[in-house]
C-alpha positions, 0 to 999 in steps of 0.5 A: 500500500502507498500514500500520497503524503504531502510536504515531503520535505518537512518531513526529509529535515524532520527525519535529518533533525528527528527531535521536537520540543514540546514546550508547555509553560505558563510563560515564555520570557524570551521565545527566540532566546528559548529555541536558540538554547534548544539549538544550541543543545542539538534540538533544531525544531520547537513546539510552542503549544497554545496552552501556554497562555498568548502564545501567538506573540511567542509563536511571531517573535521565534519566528522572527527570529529564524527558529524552526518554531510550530504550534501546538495542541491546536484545537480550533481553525482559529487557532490554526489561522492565528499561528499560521499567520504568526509564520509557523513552519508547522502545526500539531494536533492532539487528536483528529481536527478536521478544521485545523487540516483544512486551514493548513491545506488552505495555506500550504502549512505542514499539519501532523494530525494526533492519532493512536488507533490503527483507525485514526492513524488512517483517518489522519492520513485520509485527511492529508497530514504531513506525519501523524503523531502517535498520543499518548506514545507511552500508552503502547510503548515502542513496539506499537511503532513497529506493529503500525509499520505493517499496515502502514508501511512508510507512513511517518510517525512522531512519538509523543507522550511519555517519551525521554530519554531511555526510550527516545531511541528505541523509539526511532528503533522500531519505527518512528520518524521523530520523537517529541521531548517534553518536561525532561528538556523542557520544564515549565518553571525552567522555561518561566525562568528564562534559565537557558543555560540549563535548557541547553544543558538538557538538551544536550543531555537529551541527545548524547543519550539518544545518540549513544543509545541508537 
């Protein structure tokens, strides 16, 4: 079976970078300053989520500041518009969102749809999204990437929920195009403080033990 996938090369550097922080804050004091010290650490791609509270000016100031920056848990059209708006290079869902599909197909905006069933996994790719994000990844573990890749040969698919550094690697292992790092490289009090060297140092953490376990 094939897939007409659309944004193939979204998917080609996702695949070159394979690491997503996914940052859930209750603020962000410096989003340029954020993504830089991620960078910094290895971890090329950000994910600004909208349940950190007026994410769109963070989403606006990463991106102009030449970051690899997404949005987020983004639920609603309007949400989807906003961030496309502020210049994201891409958009996650947690789940299946027609309306947010269709605005990104609308502009041209790479969408990775949530998904966690062998059903939803195929209404993700029926609704044109660029990977599909398997969530909460931890709910079957890394093997289940491995299972999806029989009936679904070649279909990219990122890992997100429960994921760190352990595991990231096996992860890719069995499967995976990408895996998303949360609080372990990302905590909310760190992220709030602006503490960046310590960002870059877990990032870094995050890597070198995903490097050495691959």
């Amino acid at each position: 079976m094939s897939f007409d996938l659309p944004h193939e090369k979204f998917r080609r550097e996702l695949a070159e970078a394979p690491v997503i922080a996914v940052v859930r804050a209750p603020s962000i004091p410096d989003a340029p300053a954020l993504c830089a010290a991620l960078a910094a650490g290895g971890i090329a791609w950000t994910e600004l989520t909208f349940s950190t509270p007026n994410v769109v000016p963070c989403l606006r100031a990463a991106v102009a500041g030449g970051h690899r920056v997404g949005a987020g848990t983004v639920l609603t059209a309007a949400q989807a518009t906003e961030a496309i708006e502020a210049g994201v290079a891409f958009l996650v869902t947690p789940g299946l969102r027609p309306e947010v599909a269709t605005v990104a197909h609308k502009a041209g905006v790479p969408v990775v749809l949530g998904a966690l069933t062998p059903t939803e996994v195929a209404a993700a790719l029926d609704l044109g999204s660029a990977a599909v994000k398997i969530f909460p990844a931890r709910a079957f573990g890394p093997g289940y990437f491995k299972d999806l890749n029989g009936p679904y040969p070649g279909v990219p698919l990122v890992a997100s929920g429960g994921v760190n550094a352990g595991n990231a690697a096996e992860f890719l292992a069995r499967g995976a195009l990408a895996v998303c790092a949360g609080t372990e490289v990302v905590p909310p009090d760190v992220v709030a403080a602006g503490d960046w060297d310590e960002i870059t140092r877990r990032a870094k953490d995050f890597m070198a033990t995903v490097r050495s376990s691959g």
